[in-house]
C-alpha positions as CSV (number, residue, x, y, z in Angstrom):
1,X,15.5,-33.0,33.4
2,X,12.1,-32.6,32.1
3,X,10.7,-32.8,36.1
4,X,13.4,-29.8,36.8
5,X,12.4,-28.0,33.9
6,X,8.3,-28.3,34.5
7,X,9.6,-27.0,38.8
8,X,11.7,-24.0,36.8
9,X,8.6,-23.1,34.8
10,X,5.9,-23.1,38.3
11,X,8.8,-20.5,40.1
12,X,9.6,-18.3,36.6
13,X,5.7,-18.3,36.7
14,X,4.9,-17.8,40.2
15,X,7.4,-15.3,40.7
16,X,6.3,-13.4,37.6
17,X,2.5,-13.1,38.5
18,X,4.2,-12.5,42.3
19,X,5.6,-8.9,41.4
20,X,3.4,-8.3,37.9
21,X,4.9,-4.6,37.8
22,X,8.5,-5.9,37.8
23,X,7.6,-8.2,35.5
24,X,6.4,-6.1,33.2
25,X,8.8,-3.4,33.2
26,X,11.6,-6.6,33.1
27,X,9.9,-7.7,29.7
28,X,10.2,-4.2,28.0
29,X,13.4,-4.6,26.6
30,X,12.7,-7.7,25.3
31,X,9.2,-6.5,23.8
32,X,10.4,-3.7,21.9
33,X,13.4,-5.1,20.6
34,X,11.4,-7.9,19.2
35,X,8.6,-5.7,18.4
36,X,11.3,-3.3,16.0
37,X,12.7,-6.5,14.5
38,X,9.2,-7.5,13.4
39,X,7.8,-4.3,12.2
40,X,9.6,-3.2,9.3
41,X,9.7,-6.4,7.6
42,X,5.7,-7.1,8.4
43,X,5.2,-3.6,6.0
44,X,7.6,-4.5,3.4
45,X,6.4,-7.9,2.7
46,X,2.7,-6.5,3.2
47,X,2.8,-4.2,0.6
48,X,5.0,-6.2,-1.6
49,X,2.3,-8.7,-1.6
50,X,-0.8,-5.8,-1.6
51,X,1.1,-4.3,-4.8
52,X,2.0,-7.7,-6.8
53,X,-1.3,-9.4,-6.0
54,X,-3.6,-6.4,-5.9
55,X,-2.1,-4.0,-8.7
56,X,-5.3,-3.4,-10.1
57,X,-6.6,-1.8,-7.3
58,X,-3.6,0.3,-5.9
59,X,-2.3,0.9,-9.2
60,X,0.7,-0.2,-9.1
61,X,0.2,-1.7,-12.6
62,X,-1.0,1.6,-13.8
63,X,1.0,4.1,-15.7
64,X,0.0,7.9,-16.8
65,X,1.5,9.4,-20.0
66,X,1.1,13.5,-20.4
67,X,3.3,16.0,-21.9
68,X,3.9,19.4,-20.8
69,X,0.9,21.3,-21.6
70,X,3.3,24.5,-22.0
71,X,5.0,22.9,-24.9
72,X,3.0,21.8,-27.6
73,X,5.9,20.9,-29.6
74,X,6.0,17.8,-27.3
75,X,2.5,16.9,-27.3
76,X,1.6,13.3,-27.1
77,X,0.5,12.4,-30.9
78,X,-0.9,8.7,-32.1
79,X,2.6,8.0,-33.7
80,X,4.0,8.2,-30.1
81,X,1.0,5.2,-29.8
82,X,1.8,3.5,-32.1
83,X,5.9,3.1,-31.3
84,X,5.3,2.2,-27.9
85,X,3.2,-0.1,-28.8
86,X,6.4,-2.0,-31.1
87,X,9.0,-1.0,-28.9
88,X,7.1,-2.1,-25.4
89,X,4.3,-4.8,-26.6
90,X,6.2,-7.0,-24.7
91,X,6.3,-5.6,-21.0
92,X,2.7,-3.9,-21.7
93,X,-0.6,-5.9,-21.2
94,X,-3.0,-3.0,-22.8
95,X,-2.7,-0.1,-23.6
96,X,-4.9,3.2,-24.9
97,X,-5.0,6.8,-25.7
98,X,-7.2,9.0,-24.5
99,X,-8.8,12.6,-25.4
100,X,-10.6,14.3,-22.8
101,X,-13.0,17.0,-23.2
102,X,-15.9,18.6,-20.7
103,X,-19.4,18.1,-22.2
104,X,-23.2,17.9,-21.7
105,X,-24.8,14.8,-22.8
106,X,-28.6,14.8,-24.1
107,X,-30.9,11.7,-24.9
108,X,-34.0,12.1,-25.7
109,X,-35.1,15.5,-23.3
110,X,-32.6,14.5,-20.6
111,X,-29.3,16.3,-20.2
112,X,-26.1,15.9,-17.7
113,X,-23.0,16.9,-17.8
114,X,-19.9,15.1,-17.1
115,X,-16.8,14.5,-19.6
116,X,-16.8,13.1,-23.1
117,X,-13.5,10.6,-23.5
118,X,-12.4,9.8,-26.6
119,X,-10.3,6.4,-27.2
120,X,-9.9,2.7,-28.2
121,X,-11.5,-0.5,-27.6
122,X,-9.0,-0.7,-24.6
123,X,-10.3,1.9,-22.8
124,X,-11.9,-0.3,-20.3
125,X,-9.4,-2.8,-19.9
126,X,-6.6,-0.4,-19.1
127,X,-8.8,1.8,-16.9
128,X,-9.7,-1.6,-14.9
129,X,-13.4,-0.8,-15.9
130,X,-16.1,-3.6,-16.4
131,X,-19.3,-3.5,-18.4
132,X,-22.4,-3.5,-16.7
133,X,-24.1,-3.9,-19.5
134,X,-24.2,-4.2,-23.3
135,X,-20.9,-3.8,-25.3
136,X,-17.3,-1.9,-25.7
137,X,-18.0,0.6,-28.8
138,X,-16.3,-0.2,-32.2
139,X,-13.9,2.3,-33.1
140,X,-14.9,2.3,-36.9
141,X,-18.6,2.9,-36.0
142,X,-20.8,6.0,-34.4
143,X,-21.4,4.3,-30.7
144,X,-20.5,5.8,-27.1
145,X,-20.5,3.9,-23.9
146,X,-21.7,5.5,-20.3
147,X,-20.6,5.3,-17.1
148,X,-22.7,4.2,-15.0
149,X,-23.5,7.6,-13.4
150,X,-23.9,9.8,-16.7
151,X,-26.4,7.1,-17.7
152,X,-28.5,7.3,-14.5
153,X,-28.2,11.6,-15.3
154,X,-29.9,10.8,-18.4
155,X,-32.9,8.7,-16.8
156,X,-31.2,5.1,-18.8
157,X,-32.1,1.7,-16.3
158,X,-29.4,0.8,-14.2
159,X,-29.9,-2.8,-15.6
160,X,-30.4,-4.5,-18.9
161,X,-29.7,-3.9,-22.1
162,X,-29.3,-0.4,-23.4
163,X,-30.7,-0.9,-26.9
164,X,-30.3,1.5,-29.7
165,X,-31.0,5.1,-27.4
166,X,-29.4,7.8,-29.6
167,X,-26.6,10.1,-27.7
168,X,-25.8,13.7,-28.3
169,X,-22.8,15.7,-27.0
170,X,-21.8,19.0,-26.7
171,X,-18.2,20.3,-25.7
172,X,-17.4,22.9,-23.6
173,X,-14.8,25.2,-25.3
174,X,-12.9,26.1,-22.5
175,X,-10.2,23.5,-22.2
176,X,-9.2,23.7,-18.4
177,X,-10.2,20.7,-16.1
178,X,-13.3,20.7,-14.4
179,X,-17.2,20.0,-15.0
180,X,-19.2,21.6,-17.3
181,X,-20.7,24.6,-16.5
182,X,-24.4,25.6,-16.3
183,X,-23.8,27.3,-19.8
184,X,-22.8,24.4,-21.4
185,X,-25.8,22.3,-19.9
186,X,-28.3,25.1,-20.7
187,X,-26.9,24.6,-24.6
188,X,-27.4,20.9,-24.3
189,X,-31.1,21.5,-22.7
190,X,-31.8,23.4,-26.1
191,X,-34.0,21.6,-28.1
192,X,-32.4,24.0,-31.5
193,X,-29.0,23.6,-30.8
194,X,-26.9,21.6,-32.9
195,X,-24.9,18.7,-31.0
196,X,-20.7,18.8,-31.4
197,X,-20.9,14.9,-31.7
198,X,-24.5,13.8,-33.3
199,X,-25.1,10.3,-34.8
200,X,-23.9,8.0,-31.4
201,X,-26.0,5.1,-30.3
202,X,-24.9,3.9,-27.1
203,X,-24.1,0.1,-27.0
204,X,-22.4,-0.5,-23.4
205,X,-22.6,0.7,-20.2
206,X,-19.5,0.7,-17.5
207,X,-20.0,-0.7,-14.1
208,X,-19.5,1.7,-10.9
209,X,-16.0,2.1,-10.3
210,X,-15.3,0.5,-7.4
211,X,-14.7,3.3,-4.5
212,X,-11.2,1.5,-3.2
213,X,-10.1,2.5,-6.6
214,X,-12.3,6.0,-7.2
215,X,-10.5,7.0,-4.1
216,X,-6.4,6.3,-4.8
217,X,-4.9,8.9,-8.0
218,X,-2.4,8.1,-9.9
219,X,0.6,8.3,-7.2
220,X,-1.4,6.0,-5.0
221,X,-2.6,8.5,-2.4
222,X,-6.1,7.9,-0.8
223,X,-8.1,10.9,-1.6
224,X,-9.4,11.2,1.4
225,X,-6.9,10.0,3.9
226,X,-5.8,13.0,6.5
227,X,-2.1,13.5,5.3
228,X,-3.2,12.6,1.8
229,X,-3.9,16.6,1.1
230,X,-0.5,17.8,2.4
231,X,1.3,15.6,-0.2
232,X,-1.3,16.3,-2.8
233,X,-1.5,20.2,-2.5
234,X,2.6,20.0,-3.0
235,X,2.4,18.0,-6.5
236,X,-0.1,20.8,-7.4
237,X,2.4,23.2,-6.0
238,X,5.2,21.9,-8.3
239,X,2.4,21.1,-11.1
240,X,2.7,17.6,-11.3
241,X,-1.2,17.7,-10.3
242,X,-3.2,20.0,-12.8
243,X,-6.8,17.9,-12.3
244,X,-6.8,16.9,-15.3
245,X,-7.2,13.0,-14.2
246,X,-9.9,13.6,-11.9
247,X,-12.9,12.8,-15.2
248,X,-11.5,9.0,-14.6
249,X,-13.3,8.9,-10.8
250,X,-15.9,11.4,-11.6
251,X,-18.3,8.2,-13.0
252,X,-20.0,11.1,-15.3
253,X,-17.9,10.1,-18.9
254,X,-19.2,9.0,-22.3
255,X,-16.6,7.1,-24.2
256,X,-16.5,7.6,-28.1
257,X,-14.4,6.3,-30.6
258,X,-10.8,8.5,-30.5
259,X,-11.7,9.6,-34.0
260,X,-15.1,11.0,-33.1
261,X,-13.7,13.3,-30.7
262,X,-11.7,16.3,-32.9
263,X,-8.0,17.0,-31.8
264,X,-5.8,19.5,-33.1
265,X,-2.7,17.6,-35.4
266,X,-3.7,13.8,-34.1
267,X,-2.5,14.7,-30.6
268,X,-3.8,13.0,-27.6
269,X,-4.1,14.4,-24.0
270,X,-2.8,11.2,-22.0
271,X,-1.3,7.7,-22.7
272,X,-2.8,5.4,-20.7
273,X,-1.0,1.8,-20.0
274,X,-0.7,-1.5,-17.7
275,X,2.4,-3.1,-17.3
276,X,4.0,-5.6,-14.9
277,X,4.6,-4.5,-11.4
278,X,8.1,-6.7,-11.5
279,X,10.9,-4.6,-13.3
280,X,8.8,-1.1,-13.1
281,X,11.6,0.7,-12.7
282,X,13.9,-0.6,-15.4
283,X,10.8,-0.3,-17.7
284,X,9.7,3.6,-16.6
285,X,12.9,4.5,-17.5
286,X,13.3,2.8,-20.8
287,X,10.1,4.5,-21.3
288,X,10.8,7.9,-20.7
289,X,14.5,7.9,-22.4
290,X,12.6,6.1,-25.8
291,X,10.1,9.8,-25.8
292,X,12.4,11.6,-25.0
293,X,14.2,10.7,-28.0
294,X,11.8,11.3,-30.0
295,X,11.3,14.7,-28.8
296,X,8.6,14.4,-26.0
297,X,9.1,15.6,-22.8
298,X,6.9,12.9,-20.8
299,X,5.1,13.6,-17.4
300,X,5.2,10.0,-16.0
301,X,2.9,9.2,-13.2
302,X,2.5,5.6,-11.2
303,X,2.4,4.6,-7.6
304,X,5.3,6.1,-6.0
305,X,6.1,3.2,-3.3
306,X,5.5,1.0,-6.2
307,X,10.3,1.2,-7.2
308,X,10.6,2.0,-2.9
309,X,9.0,-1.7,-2.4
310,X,9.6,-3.7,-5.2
311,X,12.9,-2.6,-6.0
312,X,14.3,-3.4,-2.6
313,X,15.8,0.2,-1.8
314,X,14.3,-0.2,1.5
315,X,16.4,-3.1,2.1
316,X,19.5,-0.6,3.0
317,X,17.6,0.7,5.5
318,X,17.7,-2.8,7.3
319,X,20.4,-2.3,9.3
320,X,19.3,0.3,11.2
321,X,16.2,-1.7,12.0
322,X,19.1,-4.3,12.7
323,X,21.3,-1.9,15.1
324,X,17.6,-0.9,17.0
325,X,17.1,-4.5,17.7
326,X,20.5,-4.9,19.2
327,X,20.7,-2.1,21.2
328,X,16.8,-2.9,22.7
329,X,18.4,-6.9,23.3
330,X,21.2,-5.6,25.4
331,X,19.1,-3.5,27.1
332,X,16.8,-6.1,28.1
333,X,19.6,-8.5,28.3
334,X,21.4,-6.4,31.4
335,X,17.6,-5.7,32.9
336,X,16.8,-9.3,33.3
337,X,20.6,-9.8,34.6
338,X,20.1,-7.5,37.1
339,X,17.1,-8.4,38.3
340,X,17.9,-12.2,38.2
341,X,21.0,-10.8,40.8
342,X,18.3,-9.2,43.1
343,X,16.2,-12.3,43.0
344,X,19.0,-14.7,43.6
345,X,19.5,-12.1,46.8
346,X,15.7,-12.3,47.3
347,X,15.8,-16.3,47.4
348,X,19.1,-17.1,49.5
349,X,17.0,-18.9,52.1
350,X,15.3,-20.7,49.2
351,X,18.2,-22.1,47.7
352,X,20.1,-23.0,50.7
353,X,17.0,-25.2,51.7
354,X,17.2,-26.8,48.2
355,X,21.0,-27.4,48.6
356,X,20.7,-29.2,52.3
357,X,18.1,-31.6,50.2
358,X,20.3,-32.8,47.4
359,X,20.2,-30.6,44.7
360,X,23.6,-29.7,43.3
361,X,25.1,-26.7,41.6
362,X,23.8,-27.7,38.1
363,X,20.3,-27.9,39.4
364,X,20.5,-24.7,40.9
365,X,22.5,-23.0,37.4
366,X,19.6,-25.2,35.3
367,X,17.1,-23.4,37.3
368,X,18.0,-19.6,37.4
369,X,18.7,-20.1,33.2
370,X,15.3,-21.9,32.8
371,X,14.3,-18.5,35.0
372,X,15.9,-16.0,32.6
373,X,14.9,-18.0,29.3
374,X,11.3,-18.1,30.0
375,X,11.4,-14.4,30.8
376,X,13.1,-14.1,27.4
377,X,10.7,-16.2,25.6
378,X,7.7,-14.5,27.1
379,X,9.0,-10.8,26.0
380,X,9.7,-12.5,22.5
381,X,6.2,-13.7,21.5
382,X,4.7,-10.7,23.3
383,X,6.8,-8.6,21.1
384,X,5.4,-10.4,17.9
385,X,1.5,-9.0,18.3
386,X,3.1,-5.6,19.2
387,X,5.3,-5.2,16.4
388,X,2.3,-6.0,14.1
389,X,0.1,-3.8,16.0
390,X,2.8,-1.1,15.3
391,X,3.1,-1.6,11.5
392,X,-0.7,-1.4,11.4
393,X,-1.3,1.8,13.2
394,X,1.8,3.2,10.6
395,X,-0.3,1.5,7.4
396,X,-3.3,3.2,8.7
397,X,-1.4,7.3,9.3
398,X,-0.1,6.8,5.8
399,X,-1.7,8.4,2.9
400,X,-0.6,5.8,0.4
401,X,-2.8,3.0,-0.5
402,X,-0.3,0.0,-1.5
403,X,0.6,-1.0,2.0
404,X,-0.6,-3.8,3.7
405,X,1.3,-6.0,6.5
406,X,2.0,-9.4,6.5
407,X,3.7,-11.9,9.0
408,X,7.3,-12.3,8.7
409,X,7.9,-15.9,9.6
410,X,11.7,-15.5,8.9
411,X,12.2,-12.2,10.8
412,X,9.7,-13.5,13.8
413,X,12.0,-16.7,14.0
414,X,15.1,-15.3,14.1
415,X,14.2,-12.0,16.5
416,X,12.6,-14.7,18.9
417,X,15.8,-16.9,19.2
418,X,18.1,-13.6,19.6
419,X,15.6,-12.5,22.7
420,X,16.0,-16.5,24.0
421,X,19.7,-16.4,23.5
422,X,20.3,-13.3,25.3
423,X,17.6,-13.9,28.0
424,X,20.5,-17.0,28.6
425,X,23.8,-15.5,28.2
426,X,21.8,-12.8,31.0
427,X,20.8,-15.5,33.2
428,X,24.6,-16.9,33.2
429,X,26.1,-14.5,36.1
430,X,23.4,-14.9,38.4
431,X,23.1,-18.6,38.0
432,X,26.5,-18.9,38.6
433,X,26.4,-16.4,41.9
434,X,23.1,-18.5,42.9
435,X,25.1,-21.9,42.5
436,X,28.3,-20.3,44.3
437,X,25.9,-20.0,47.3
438,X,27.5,-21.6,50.5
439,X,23.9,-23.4,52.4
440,X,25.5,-23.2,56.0
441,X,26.8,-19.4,56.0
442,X,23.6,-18.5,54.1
443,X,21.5,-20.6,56.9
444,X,23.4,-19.2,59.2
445,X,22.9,-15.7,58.0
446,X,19.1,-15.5,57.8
């Protein structure tokens, strides 16, 4: 057996690199239908994995609280803090408000402008910021932190300590998002007027942002990517984009103690919290039914593959994926039967010869399936790369950032002994014709 198996392979092989193009139009079917059976799968356990092990930096972890800045009667307030706090502590791992204002900071005779943030303690734990340097501010004291950019405006080392240097800000009183304008940094630059926030030392100073996660918002879109502006201009479109996140990837903000940083009837302009990735879905909407009960009328945002992969609803799609792989394995399937019938044609002379010497029908069946199986097998594993390939080209055209692709042993396995069984059951008919062969009237025929 193994002798007639090793002769089976040298023919499959010799006859394949014989007629390359047939070859390669034979494995197609084969290629393809294992290639569609691998893709889908290779991007859903990819970005399940990107968004469970990496939620930090897609997001995915990442929710955005804002009321409808057309109704004030729903605003945001710290009571609406403090209850989701109590009702959530559970499924929430930190959490933090966050007023946001466009201002001018001085120190010393050095001004920049950028965005003054008022919040907790939290800040930089829910914003997935580190310290570079120093300390997070207390929030019963008069002390700011920098990002790492507004401290390089105002002339502050990149490194070290940043000691007692006193901190001055001015707000711009137009509330719509943006920078500051030159106004508001020609008022800081004057040495007689009088600061909005006075009295801050700064204690702390935030490490760069890293740019994988300066350049994904709050729905998980790359910033940058091609298609990422299409899908971006149509939130803004609907107003689910205003621009009022964009002071959170700017790397020009000085964070102060909520307090410090006046708002009108304790409101706050944003809810900031980090929750598990598992159960998002279930959670977002106990979140948004508990404000809305209590009067709000919440603007939710978090990655928007984040309930699409980890959710499974997806997995219903599966059976299309299924139905292509079938249809692309009966394809192949009746291409290698029929050219397995032109090479048993192509070989009468051949297997005659091998008759006359002793080999029976079996050996003859045994040969023609090893034929078809290794053709099968070949277009199986070659379709394994190209389905991978495939998923990573369609990772790269999207704009969203939580995908990633990841072998699927379980899928590979299974599409690869499908393309073996049918590259068989095809090689069945012409084995049987080739072993049905009479030697003497082929003989006698050629």
């Amino acid at each position: 057996m193994l002798r007639l198996f090793l002769d089976s392979l040298r023919t499959a092989l010799r006859a394949m690199a014989q007629k390359p193009l047939r070859t390669f139009l034979v494995l197609q079917g084969m290629v393809w239908g294992t290639a569609v059976a691998i893709m889908p799968p290779a991007i859903i356990e990819g970005s399940r994995r990107a968004m469970l092990r990496e939620a930090e930096r897609v997001g995915t972890d990442r929710v955005v609280i804002t009321s409808d800045a057309l109704d004030e009667a729903s605003s945001l307030t710290l009571d609406d803090v403090r209850f989701l706090k109590e009702r959530f502590g559970d499924s929430i791992s930190s959490l933090a408000p966050f007023r946001v204002r466009k201002a001018a900071f001085r120190a010393g005779a050095r001004v920049s402008t950028g965005f003054a943030v008022g919040s907790t303690a939290e800040a930089g734990a829910v914003l997935g910021r580190a310290l570079g340097a120093g300390r997070m501010f207390r929030e019963d004291a008069g002390e700011a932190v920098l990002d790492s950019s507004a401290a390089e405006g105002l002339g502050l080392p990149p490194a070290g300590e940043p000691g007692e240097t006193a901190l001055e800000i001015f707000l711009d009183p137009d509330p719509a998002p943006g920078p500051g304008g030159a106004s508001l940094e020609a008022r800081a630059a004057d040495g007689k007027a009088l600061p909005d926030l006075a009295g801050l030392r700064l204690v702390g100073r935030l490490a760069p942002l890293p740019a994988e996660q300066s350049a994904i918002d709050d729905f998980g879109f790359k910033r940058r990517h091609l298609f990422s502006g299409l899908a971006t201009e149509a939130m803004k479109n609907m107003g689910v984009l205003d621009g009022a996140e964009d002071w959170r990837a700017s790397g020009r903000c000085a964070y102060v103690p909520l307090g410090r940083l006046p708002a009108e009837s304790g409101g706050v302009d944003m809810i900031v919290l980090r929750a598990k990735p598992e159960g998002l879905v279930r959670f977002l909407g106990d979140l948004q039914r508990s404000l809305s009960e209590r009067g709000r009328a919440p603007l939710v945002r978090w990655n928007v593959l984040a309930p699409v992969f980890l959710e499974g609803r997806v997995d219903q799609y599966m059976r299309l994926r299924y139905a292509t792989f079938l249809l692309c394995l009966v394809m192949g399937a009746i291409v290698i039967s029929n050219v397995m019938l032109f090479s048993v044609l192509e070989n009468v002379r051949e297997i005659a010869i091998r008759r006359v010497e002793g080999a029976t029908s079996a050996d003859i069946v045994l040969q023609h399936l090893f034929h078809a199986a290794i053709l099968a097998t070949a277009g199986g594993f070659l379709g394994i790369p190209a389905g991978l390939a495939v998923a990573w080209l369609r990772i790269q055209i999207a704009p969203q950032a939580a995908m990633g692709v990841a072998m699927p042993w379980g899928s590979a396995g299974l599409a690869v002994s499908c393309t073996i069984l049918a590259g068989v059951l095809a090689g069945v008919l012409p084995a049987r014709r080739a072993a049905a062969l009479d030697p003497v009237e082929a003989l006698r025929n050629e």
